[in-house]
N, C-alpha and C positions, 0 to 999 in steps of 0.2 A: 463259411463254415468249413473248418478242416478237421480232418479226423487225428487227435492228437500224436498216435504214434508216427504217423508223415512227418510228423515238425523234427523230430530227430534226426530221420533218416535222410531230406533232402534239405536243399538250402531254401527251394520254391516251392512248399509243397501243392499238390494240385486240390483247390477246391472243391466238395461235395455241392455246396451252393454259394454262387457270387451274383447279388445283384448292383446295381450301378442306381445313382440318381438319374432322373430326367433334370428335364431343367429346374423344375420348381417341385420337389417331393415336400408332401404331408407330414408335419410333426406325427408321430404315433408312441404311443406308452405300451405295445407289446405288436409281437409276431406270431405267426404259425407255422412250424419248419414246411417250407414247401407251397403254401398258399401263397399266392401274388400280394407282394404290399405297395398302396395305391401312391404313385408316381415315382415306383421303380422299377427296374426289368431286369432281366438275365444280362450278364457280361457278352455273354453270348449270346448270338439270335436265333431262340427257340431251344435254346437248351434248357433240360428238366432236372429237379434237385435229386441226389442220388438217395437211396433210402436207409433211414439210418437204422445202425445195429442195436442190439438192445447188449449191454455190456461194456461198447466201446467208449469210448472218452472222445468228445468231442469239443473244439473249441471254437466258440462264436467271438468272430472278429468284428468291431465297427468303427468307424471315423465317419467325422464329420467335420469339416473342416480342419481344421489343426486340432481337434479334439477326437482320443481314443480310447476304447474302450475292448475288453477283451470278459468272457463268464465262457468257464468250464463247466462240462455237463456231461454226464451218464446217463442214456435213455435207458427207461425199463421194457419189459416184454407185454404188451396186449394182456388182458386179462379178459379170458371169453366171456 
C-alpha cells in the first residue's frame, strides 16, 4: 500500500503497509487494511501499517506470482 502522491515524487516509494508470503499463504477474496492476513507477515519484523488518511489517495499493489494487480482508493473519515 503506497500513498499515491510518493509514486511521483520518488522512483521507490516507501510503503505504508508491505506484507510478504510465507511459504504456503491462503487463497483469500478480501482484506482489512491493517488486520493480519493468515500466512502473511510484515516485510519487516514487527513492523505496524501506518494509518491512513481520509482524502488521500491510495494505491494497493499485489502479485502473485507473475500475476499483478494494482485498485486505487480514497478512504472517507469515521462517521461518529
Amino acid at each position: 500500500m503506497i500513498p499515491v502522491r510518493e509514486i511521483g515524487d520518488q522512483q521507490y516509494p516507501r510503503p505504508i503497509w508491505h506484507l510478504v508470503s510465507d511459504s504456503n499463504s491462503v487463497p483469500t477474496k478480501d482484506l482489512v487494511y491493517g488486520i493480519p492476513v493468515r500466512g502473511m507477515r510484515p516485510s519487516v519484523k514487527g513492523a505496524t501499517p501506518d494509518p491512513l488518511e481520509p482524502g488521500e489517495k491510495y494505491r494497493l499493489l499485489i502479485e502473485a506470482g507473475s500475476l499483478k494487480g494494482q485498485h486505487d482508493f480514497v478512504p472517507v473519515a469515521r462517521t461518529p
